[in-house]
KEVO-455793 format. One line per 5 residues: their letters; for each residue x, y, z of C-alpha. Coordinates in steps of 0.2 Angstrom, whole numbers. Layout:
! residues N
A) X/Y/Z  ...
END
This chain:
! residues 112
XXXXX) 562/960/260  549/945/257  529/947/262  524/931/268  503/928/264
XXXXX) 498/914/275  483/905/275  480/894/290  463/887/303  458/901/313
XXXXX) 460/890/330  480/886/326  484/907/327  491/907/345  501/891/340
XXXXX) 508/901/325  511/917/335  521/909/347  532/900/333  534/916/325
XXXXX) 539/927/343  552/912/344  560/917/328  560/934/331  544/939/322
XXXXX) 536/952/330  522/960/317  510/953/306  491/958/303  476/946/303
XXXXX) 461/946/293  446/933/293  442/926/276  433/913/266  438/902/253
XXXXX) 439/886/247  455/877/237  454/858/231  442/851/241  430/862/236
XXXXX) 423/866/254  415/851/264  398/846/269  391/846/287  375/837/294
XXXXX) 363/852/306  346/847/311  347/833/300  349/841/285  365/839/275
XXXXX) 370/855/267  390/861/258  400/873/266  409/880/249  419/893/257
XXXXX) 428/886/273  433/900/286  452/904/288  465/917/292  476/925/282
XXXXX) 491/932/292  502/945/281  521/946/288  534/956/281  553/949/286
XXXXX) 571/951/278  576/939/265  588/932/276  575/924/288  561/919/274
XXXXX) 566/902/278  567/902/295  548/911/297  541/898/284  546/884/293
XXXXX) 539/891/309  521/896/302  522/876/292  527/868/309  515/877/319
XXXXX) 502/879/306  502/859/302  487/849/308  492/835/295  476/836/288
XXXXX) 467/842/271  466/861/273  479/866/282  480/882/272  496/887/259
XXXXX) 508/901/263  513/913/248  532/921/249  529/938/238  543/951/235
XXXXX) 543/969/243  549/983/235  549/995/249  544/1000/267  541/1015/274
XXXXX) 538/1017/292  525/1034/290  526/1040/309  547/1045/305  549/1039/287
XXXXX) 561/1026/290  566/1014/275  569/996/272  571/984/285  572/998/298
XX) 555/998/295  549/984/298
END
């Protein structure tokens, strides 16, 4: 089992949530965060003042799948995901040891 730790614009999630249904995804969790990666933020005009966002608001969608479909979800989060545009976000493919379901203590992929 792979964990999939994607990091994309907060207005493309119901694009990617429809790539992954396609695919057979059916899980993830979401969480707002903030960060920043080369470009260092941007800077925005308000009230005519100009003033830098350092930490640019995102999403970070965690998805656990089979190894088997790793491939198949990545390219369905980049597809979706894709603007073509500096910031996009990155997607991290991390290893799982184990899963256990807690409400019947199921293992593995059944867990899922």
């Amino acid at each position: 089992m792979k964990k999939l730790e994607c990091i994309i614009r907060p207005f493309k999630l119901e694009d990617v949530k429809e790539a992954l249904n396609n695919v057979g995804v059916h899980g993830m969790t979401v969480t707002e965060v903030r960060g920043f990666g080369r470009s260092r933020g941007h800077t925005e005009l308000y009230r005519g003042s100009e003033y830098t966002i350092e930490f640019v608001p995102k999403l970070k969608l965690e998805i656990v799948v089979a190894e088997e479909k790793v491939d198949q979800v990545v390219d369905a989060v980049q597809q979706s995901a894709s603007t073509g545009k500096i910031g996009d976000g990155k997607i991290f493919v991390l290893p799982i040891e184990e899963t256990i379901r807690i409400r019947t203590g199921e293992k593995g992929p059944a867990a899922i």
